[in-house]
C-alpha positions as CSV (number, residue, x, y, z in Angstrom):
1,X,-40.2,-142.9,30.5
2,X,-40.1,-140.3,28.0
3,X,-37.2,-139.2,26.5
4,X,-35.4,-136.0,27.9
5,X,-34.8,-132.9,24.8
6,X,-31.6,-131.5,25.0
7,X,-32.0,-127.7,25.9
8,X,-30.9,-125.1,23.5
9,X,-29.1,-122.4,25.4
10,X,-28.4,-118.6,24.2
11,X,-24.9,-118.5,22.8
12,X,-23.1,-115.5,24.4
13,X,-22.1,-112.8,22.6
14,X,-18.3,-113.1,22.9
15,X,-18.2,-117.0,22.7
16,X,-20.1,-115.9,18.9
17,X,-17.5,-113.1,18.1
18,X,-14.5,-115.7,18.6
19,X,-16.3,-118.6,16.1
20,X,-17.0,-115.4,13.7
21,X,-12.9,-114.0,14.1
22,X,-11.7,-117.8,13.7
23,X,-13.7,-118.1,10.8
24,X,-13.0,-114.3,8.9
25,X,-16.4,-114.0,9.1
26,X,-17.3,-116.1,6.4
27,X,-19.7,-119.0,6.0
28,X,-18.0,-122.2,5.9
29,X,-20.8,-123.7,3.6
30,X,-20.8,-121.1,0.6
31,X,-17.8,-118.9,1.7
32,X,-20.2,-116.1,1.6
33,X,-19.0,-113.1,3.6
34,X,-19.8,-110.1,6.2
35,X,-21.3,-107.9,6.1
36,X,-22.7,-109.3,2.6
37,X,-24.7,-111.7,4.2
38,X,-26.3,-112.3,7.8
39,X,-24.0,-114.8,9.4
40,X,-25.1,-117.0,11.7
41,X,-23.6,-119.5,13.9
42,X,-24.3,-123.1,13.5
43,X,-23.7,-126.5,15.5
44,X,-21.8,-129.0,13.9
45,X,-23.3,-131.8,16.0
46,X,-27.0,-130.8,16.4
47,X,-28.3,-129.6,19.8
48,X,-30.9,-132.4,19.4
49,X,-28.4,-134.9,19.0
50,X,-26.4,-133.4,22.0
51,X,-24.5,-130.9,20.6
52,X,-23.1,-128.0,22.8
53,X,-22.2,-124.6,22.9
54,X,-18.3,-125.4,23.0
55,X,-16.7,-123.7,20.3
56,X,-15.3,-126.6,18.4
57,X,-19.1,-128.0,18.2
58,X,-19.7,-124.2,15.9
59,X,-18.8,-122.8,12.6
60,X,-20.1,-119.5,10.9
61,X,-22.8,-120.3,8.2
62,X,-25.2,-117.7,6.5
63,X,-28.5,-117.7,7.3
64,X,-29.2,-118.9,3.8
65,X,-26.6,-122.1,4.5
66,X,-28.1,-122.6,8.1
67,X,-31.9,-122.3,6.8
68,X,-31.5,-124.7,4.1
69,X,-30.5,-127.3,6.1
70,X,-34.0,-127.6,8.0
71,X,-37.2,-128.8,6.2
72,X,-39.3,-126.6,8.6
73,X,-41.4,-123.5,7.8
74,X,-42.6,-120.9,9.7
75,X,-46.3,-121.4,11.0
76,X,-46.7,-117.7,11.7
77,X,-46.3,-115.1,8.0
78,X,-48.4,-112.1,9.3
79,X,-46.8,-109.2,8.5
80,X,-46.1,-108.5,12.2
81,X,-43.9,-111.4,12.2
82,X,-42.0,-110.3,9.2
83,X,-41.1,-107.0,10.2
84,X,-40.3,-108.6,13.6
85,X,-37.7,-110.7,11.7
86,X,-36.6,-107.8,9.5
87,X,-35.8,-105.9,12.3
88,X,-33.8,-108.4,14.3
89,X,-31.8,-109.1,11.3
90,X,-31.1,-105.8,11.0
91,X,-30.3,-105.0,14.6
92,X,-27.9,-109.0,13.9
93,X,-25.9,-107.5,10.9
94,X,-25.7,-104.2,12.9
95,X,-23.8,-106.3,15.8
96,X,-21.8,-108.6,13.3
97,X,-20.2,-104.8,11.3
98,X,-19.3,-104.1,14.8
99,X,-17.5,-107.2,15.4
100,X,-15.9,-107.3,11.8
101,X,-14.6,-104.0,12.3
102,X,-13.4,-105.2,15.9
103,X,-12.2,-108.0,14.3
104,X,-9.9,-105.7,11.6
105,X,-9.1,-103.1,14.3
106,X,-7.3,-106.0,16.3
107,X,-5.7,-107.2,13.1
108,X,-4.4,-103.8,11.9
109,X,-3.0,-103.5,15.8
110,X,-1.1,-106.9,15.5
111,X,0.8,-105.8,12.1
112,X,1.5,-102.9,13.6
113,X,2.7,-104.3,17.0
114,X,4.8,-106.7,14.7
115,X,5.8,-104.1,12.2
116,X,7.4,-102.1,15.5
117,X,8.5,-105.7,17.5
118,X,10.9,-105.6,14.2
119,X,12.1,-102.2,13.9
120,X,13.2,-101.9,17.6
121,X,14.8,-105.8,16.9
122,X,16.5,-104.3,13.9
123,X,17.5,-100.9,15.9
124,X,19.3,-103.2,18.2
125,X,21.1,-105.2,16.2
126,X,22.4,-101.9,14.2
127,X,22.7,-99.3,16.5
128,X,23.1,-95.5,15.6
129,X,20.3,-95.5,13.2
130,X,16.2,-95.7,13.1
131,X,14.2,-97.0,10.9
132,X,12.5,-94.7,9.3
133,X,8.7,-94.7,7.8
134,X,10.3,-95.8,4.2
135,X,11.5,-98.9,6.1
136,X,8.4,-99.9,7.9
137,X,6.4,-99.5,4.5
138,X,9.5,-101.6,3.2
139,X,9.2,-104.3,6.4
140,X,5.4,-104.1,5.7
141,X,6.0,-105.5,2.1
142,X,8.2,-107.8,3.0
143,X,6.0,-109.3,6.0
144,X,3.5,-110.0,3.3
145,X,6.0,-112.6,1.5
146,X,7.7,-113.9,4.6
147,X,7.1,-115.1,7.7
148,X,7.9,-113.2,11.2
149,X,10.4,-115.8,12.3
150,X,12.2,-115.5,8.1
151,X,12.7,-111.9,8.8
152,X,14.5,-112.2,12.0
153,X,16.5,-114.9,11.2
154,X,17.7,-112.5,7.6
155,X,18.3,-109.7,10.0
156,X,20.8,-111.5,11.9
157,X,22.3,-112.5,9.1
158,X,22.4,-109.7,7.4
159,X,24.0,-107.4,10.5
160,X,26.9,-110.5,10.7
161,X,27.9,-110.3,7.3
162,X,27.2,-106.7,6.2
163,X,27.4,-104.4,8.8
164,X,30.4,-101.8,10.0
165,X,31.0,-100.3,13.1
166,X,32.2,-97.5,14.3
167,X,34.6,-97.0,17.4
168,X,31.8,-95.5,19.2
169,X,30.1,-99.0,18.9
170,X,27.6,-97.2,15.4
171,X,27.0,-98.5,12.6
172,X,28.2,-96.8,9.3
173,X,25.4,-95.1,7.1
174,X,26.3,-96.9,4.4
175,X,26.8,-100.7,5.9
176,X,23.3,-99.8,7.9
177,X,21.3,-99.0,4.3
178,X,23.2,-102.0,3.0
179,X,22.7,-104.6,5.5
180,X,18.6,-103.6,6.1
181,X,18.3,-103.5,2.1
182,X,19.9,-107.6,2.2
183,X,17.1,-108.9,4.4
184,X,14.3,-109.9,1.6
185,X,16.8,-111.2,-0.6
186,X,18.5,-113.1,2.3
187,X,14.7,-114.4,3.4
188,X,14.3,-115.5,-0.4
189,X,18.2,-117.1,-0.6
190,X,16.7,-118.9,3.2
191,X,13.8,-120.1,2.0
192,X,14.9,-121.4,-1.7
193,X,17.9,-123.6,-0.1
194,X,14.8,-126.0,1.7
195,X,13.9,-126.7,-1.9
196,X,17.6,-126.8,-3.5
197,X,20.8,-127.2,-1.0
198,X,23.1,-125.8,-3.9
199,X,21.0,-122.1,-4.3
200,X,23.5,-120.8,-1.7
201,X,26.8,-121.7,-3.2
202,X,25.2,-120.9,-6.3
203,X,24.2,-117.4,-5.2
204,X,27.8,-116.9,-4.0
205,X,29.8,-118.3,-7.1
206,X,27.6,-115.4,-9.1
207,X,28.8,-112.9,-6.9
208,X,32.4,-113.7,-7.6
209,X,31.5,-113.4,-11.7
210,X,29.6,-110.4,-11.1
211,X,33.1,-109.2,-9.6
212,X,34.7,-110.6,-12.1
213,X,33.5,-109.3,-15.1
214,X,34.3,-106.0,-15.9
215,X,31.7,-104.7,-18.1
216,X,28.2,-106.7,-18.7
217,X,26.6,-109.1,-16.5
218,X,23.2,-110.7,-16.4
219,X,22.5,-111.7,-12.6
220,X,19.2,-114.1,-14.0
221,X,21.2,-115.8,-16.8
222,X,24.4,-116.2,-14.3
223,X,22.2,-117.8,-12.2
224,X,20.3,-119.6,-14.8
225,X,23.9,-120.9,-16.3
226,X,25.1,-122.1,-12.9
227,X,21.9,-124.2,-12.0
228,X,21.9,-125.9,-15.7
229,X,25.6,-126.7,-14.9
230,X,24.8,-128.0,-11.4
231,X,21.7,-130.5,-13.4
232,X,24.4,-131.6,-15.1
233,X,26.7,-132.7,-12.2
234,X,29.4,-130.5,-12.9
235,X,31.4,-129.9,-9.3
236,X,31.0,-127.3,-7.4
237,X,34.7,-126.8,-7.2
238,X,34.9,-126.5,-11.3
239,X,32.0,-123.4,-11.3
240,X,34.4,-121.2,-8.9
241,X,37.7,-121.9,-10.7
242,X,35.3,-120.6,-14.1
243,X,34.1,-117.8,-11.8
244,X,37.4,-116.8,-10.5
245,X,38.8,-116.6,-14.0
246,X,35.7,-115.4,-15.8
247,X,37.3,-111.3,-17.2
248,X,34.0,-110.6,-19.2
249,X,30.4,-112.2,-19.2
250,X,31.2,-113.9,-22.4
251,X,34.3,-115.5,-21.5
252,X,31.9,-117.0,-18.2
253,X,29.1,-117.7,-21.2
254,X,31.8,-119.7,-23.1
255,X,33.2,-121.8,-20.1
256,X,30.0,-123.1,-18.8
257,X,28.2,-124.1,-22.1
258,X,32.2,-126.2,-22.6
259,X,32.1,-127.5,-19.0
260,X,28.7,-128.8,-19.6
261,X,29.1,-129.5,-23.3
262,X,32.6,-131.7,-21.8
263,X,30.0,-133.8,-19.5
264,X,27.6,-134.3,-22.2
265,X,30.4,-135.9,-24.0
266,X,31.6,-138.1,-20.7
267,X,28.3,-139.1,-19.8
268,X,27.9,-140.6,-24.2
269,X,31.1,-142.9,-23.5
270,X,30.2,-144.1,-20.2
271,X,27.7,-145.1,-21.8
């Protein structure tokens, strides 16, 4: 009894538009993209070795990609046969702009659904006040860094710790503009303390130099200062009292390089 071919069935049209928008409409193989190139769709597990049309079994290729992988030529090259194929592969990459500008249309959508989710989570949090276009081109920026999930767990933060209100239950102007303009750096502060537990405490004990000193202050070289103190094991509890007491950036310069230079000297006779 012969054996029974697996039959290749048409891939629908929206089943092809999904493997396309999963895969940014680029070929897997080559990384060749639309609408450079004709993209086709091909089976991971061939349809003669029972492949289906399920969506895990396809991935985008180019037709270059897809071709080369079969040893098969064409029997028919008339010219009627050319033009044939010319035509359909025009009519394909016709369908495939459509899909990648579908595709684009529904991402540009989602931003801006997420740019507006954000505002009107913002608006809530710190009532009285809008955000205006400048913000969402600022949110905008800042969802290109951070995550959704970041920027919401900084606004919170940022309305506990910064914001006033009024006895009408508003927000000042001024605690609104300050609190919205603290979410990046709190997202940055957020995301830093996964890699070091200290950057917090580190962050705060520079704010206390920074009030500290009267005249000059470097806010990258405080922070530089602190961390190289904190490589070298010097207590938390030692950086404030030098913060506390620190009158001018050079009297804070003076009393970390001795607090670490005083380790140095601990850590030689210990050993």
């Amino acid at each position: 009894m012969g054996k029974i071919k697996s039959q290749r069935k048409a891939i629908p049209k929206s089943v092809r538009f999904e493997v396309f928008k999963r895969d940014s409409f680029k070929c897997q193989y080559c990384g060749a993209c639309a609408p450079d190139v004709l993209l086709q769709i091909d089976h991971i597990e061939p349809v003669s070795k029972g492949g289906d049309n399920n969506i895990t079994n396809l991935v985008t290729s180019c037709a270059n990609c897809n071709s080369g992988k079969s040893n098969k030529t064409l029997d028919d090259k008339s010219a009627l046969a050319k033009q044939r194929a010319q035509i359909e592969e025009l009519q394909e990459k016709q369908e495939q702009r459509k899909m990648l500008m579908a595709w684009k249309k529904g991402l540009r959508e989602l931003k801006e659904d997420t740019l507006n989710d954000l505002c009107s989570y913002w608006n809530e949090l710190a009532p009285g006040f809008t955000v205006s276009d400048n913000g969402k081109c600022n949110l905008s920026k800042w969802l290109k860094k951070f995550s959704i999930e970041e920027i919401i767990y900084a606004m919170d933060i940022a309305a506990e710790q910064y914001l006033i209100f009024k006895k009408n239950g508003t927000t000042t102007t001024e605690s609104w503009e300050k609190a919205f303009l603290k979410i990046p750096g709190i997202c940055r502060v957020e995301r830093e303390s996964k890699e070091d537990p200290d950057i917090k405490e580190l962050y705060y004990i520079r704010g206390i130099v920074r009030n500290t000193c009267r005249y000059y202050f470097d806010n990258s070289e405080a922070l530089e200062l602190l961390k190289i103190a904190r490589s070298w094991d010097i207590p938390m509890s030692k950086l404030r009292d030098i913060a506390y007491n620190a009158t001018s950036w050079t009297r804070f310069q003076n009393q970390i390089n001795k607090a670490i230079d005083d380790k140095q000297q601990e850590d030689k006779r210990q050993v």
